[in-house]
N, C-alpha and C positions, 0 to 999 in steps of 0.2 A: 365444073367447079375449078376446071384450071386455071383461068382467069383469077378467082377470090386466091388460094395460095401464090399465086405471081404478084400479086397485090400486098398480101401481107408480106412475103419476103422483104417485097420494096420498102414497103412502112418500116421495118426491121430492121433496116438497113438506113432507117432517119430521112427517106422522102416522106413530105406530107402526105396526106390519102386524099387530095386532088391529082396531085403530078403521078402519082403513084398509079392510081385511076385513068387516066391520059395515056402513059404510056404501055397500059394493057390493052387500052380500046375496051375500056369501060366507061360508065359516069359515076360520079361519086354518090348518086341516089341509086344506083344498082350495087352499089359496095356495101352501102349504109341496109339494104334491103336485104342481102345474101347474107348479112351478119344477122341481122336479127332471124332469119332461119336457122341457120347455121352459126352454132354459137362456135367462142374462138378455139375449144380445145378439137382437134380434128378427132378423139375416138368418141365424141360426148353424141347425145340423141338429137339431132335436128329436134325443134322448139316446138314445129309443124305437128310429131309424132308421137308429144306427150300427153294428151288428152285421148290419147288410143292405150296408152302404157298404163295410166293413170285408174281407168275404169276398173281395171281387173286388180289392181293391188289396193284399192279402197277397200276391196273385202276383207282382204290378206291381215290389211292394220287393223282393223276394225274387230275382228280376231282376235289379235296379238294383245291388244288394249284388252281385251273381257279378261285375258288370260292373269 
């Protein structure tokens, strides 16, 4: 995932996310793909990993709500 922060640095720094993509030796459909896993805030849960999260705290609410 070194590549995706070299990437946004670039964008941050006001390259488009083509040329930004380019000059990581990336493409801009593996940029566009790594973000939608990997959403932008870097301590947040990969997107992949919430329907593992999600199962066990449907109970949790479900709970809370009777309470």
């Amino acid at each position: 995932m070194a590549k995706l922060g070299e990437i946004d640095i670039k964008i941050g720094q006001g390259k488009d996310v083509l040329s930004a993509c380019r000059e990581a030796g990336a493409t801009d459909n593996s940029y566009y793909r790594w973000r939608r896993v990997y959403p932008v805030s870097s301590d947040s849960v990969p997107l992949k990993h919430l329907p593992q999260i999600r199962g066990p705290l449907q109970g949790v609410g479900a709970l809370i709500f009777l309470i």
